[in-house]
C-alpha positions as CSV (number, residue, x, y, z in Angstrom):
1,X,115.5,88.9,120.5
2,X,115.0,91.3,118.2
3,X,115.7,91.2,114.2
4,X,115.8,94.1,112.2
5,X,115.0,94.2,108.6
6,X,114.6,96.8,106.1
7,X,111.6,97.7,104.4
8,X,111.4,95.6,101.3
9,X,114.4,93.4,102.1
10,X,113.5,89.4,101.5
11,X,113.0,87.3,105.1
12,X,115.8,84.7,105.7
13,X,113.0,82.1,106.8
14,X,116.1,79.6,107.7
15,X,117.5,82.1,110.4
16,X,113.9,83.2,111.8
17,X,113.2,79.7,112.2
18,X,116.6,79.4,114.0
19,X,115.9,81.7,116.9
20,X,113.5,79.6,118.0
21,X,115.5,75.9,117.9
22,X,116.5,76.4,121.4
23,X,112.9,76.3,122.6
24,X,111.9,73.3,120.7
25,X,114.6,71.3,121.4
26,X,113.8,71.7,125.2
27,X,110.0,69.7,124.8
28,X,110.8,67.9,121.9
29,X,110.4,64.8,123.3
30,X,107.2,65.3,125.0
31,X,105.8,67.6,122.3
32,X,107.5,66.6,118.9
33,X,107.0,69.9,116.6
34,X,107.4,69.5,113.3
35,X,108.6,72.2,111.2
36,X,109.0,71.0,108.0
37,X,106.0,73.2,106.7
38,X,107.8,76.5,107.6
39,X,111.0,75.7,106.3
40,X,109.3,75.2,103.4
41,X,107.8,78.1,103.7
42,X,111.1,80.2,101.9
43,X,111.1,77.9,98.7
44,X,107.4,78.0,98.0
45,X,108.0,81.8,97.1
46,X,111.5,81.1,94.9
47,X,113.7,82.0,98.1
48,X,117.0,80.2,98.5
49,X,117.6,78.9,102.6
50,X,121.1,79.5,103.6
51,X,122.6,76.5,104.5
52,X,124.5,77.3,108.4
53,X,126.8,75.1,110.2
54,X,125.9,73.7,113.1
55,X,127.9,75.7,115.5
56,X,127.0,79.3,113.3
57,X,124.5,81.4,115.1
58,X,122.5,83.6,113.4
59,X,123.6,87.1,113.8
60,X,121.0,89.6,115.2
61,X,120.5,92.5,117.4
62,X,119.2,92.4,120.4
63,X,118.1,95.5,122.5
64,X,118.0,95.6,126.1
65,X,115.1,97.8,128.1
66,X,111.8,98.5,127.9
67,X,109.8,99.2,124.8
68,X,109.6,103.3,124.7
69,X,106.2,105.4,124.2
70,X,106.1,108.3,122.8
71,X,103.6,111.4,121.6
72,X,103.6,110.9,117.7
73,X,102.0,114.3,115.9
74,X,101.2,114.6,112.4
75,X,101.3,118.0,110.8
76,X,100.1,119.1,107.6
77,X,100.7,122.3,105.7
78,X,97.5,124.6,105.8
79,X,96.5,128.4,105.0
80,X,97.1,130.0,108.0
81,X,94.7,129.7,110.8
82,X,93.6,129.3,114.7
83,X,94.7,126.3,116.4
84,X,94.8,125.4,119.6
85,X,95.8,122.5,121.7
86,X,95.0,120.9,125.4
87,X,96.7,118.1,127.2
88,X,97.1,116.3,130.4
89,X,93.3,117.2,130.7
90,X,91.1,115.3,133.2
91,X,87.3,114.1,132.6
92,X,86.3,117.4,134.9
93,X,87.7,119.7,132.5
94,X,87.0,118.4,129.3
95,X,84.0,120.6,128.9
96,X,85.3,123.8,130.0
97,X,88.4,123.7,127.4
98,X,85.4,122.8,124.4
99,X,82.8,125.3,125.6
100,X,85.7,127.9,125.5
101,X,87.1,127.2,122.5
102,X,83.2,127.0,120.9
103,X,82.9,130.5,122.4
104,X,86.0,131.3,119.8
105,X,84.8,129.8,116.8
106,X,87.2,126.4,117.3
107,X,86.3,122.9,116.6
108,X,87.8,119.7,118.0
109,X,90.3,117.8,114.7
110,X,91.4,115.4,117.3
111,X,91.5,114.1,120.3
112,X,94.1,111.6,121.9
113,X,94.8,109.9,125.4
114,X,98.0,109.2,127.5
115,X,98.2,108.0,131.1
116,X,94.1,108.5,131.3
117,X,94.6,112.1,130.7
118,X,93.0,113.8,127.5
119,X,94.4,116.1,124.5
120,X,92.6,117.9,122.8
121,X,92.6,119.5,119.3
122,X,90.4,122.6,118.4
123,X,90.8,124.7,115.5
124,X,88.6,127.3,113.1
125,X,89.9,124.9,109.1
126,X,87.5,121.5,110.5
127,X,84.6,122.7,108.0
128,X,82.4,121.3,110.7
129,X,78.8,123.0,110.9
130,X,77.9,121.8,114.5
131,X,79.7,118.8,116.9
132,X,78.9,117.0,120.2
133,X,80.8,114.7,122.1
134,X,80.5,112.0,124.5
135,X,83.2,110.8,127.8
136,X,82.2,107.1,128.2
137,X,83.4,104.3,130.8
138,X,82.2,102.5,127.7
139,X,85.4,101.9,124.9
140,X,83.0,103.6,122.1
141,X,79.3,103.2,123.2
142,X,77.7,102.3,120.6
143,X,74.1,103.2,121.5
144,X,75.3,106.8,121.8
145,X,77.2,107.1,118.6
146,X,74.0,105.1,116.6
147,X,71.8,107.8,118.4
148,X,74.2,110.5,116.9
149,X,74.0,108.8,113.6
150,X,70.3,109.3,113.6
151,X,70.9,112.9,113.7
152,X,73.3,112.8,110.8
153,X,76.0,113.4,112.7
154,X,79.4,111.0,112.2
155,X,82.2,110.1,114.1
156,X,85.2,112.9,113.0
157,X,87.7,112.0,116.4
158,X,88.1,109.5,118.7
159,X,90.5,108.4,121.7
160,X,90.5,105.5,124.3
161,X,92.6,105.3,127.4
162,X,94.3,103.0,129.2
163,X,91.2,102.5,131.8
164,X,88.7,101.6,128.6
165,X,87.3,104.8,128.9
166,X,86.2,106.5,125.6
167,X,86.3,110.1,124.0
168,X,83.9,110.3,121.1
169,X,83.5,113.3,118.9
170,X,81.1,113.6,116.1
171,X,80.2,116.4,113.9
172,X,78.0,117.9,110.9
173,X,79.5,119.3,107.8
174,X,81.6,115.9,106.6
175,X,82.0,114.7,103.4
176,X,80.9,111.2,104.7
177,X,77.7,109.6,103.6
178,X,78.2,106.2,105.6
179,X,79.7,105.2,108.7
180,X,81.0,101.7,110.7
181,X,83.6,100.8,113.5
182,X,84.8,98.2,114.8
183,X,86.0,97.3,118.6
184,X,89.0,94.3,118.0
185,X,91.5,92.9,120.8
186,X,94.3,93.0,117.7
187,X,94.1,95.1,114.9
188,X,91.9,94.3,112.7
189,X,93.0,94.5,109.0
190,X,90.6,91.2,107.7
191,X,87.7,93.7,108.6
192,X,89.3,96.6,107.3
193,X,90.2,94.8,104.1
194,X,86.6,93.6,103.3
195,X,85.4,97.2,104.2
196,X,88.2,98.8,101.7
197,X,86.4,96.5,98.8
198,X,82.9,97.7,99.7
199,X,84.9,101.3,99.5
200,X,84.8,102.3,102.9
201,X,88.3,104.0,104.2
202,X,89.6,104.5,107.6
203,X,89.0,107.8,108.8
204,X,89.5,107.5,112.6
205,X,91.6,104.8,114.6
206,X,92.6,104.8,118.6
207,X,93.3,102.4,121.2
208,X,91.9,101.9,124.8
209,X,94.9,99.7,126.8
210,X,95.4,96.8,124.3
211,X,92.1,97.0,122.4
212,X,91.5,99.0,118.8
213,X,89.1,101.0,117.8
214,X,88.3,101.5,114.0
215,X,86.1,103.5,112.0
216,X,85.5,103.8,108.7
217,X,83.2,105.8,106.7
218,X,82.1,106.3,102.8
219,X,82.8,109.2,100.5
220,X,85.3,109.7,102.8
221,X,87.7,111.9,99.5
222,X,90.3,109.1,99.3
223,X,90.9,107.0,96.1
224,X,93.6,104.7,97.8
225,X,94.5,103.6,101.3
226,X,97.4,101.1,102.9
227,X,97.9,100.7,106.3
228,X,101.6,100.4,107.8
229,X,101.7,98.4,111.2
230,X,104.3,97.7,113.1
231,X,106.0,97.2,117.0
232,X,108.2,100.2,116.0
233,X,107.3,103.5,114.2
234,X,107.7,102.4,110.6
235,X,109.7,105.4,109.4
236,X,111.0,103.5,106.1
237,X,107.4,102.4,104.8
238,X,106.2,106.3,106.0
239,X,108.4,107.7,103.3
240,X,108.3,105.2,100.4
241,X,104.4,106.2,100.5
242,X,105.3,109.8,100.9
243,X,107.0,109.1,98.0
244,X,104.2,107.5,96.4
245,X,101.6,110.4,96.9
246,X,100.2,108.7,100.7
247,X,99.7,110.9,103.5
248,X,99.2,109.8,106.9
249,X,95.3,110.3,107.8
250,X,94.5,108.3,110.5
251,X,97.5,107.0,113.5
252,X,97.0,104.7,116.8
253,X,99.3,103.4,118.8
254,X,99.3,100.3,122.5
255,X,101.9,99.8,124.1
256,X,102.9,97.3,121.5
257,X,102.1,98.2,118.3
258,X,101.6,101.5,116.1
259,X,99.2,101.3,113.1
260,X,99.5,104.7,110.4
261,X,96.6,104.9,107.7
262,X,97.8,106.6,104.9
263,X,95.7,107.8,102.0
264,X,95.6,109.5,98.7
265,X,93.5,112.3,98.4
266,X,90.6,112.4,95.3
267,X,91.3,115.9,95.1
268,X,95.2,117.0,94.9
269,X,96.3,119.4,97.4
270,X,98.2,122.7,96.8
271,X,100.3,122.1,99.4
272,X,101.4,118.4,100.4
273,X,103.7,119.1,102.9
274,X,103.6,116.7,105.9
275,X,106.1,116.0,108.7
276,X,105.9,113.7,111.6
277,X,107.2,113.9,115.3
278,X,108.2,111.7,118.0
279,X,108.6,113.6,121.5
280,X,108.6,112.2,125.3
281,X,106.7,114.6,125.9
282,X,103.6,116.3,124.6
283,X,105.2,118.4,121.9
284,X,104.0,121.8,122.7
285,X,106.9,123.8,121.8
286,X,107.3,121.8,118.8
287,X,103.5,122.7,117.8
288,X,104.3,126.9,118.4
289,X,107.3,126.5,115.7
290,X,105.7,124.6,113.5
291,X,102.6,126.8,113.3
292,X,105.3,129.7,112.4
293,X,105.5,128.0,109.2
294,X,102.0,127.5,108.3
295,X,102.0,123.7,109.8
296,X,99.0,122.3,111.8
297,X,98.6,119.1,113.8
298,X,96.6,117.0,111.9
299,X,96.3,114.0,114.0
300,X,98.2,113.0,117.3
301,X,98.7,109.8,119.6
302,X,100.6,108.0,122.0
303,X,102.1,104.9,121.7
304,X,104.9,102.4,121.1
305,X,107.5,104.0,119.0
306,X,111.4,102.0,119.6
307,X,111.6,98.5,120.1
């Protein structure tokens, strides 16, 4: 079952905790529960329970079929410039679509994974002075991207696949003057949280099958950060931080869950355009119309987006 709530509206605790009579009643015998701590859980914070008869069931909806995954692209408004993108790339070509685009004075913004296939974003606005990269079987290996950080290079784009393979990118030129990830099997906002208060911010985020992948660097040119997570793609919270000055700098997505880092800039941009897009499939004609109006893919990934 599935209950849907708006963004700021108050939980019914009594109803939630309804669902789920069915399945205690069925080993209450042999496994008393007691509940009295979550129904309690409503009046701590000043809520009133609704009181429901006996025979009321509590209404909900309930959508039948298989969570959907889709290509989620960012896009920011930029002075006009080259951008290109790859998908559906295999390990073997990786390096010929990076050497080229090298050749033509384009950088890699981001990279992104779907059914253990690459995509690739190179353009000439990174303000990058040099990159390398690295394919691992390894979900992030850390004693390549430690070796990088010897060189002063840091972590700019990363993407996992559903195998636990890794795409690491890491350049010169960044603003950042610290770095530190973290591998997790959920998401991990405890870590994220202590990081924000020793002011670290997210600046890269992906997913390899179930597993995250999080890092987060200093001087990183954000003064606020909140993260919006959710087993849908959180539309409602998206725009009441638009609305607040956020703007979405960081995006991963499983199968189950899509996390969106959004951020407010130090410095305040001429332009704050931003739009999001959910396609099937990768959303190359999209990316063509929205370039015609001075719009560039700023970060991409695939994930759960409906419920």
């Amino acid at each position: 079952a599935v209950t849907n709530m708006k963004f700021d509206e108050e939980p019914n605790y009594a109803k939630l905790i309804s669902i789920f009579d069915s399945l205690i009643e069925q080993c209450a015998l042999s496994r008393p529960i007691k509940i009295d701590g979550a129904l309690k859980v409503g009046q701590k914070r000043g809520r009133m329970l609704l009181n429901l008869d006996e025979d009321e069931q509590p209404k909900k909806k309930i959508r039948i079929g298989s969570p959907a995954c889709q290509w989620i692209s960012v896009y920011n408004a930029r002075r006009p410039m080259k951008q290109r993108y790859h998908y559906n790339v295999a390990d073997s070509r990786l390096h010929q679509h990076v050497q080229k685009g090298n050749e033509d004075g384009l950088l890699i913004s981001c990279v992104a994974s779907a059914a253990n296939l690459w995509a690739l974003i190179m353009d000439a606005g990174t303000g990058f002075t040099s990159q390398v990269y690295e394919l691992s079987t390894v979900f992030l290996h850390k004693d390549w991207i430690m070796e990088q950080w010897e060189k002063n290079y840091y972590i700019s784009s990363i993407a996992g696949s559903d195998n636990g393979n890794s795409l690491v990118v890491m350049s010169k030129g960044t603003s950042y003057t610290q770095q530190s990830y973290k591998v997790s099997d959920s998401f991990p906002f405890k870590w994220i949280n202590k990081k924000w208060k020793e002011d670290f911010h997210v600046t890269s985020m992906t997913t390899a099958g179930n597993r995250w992948g999080v890092v987060m660097s200093r001087n990183s040119g954000y003064s606020d950060q909140v993260v919006e997570l959710d087993f849908l793609y959180p539309s409602d919270g998206i725009h009441r931080r638009w609305e607040s000055g956020y703007r979405i700098t960081s995006m991963a997505a499983t199968a189950d869950q899509a996390a969106f880092i959004l951020s407010v800039p130090k410095r305040k941009m001429m332009d704050e355009t931003q739009e999001t897009l959910r396609t099937t499939a990768f959303p190359s004609t999209h990316v063509k119309e929205k370039w015609a109006k001075n719009l560039y893919i700023a970060s991409i990934c695939f994930g759960r987006t409906v419920c």
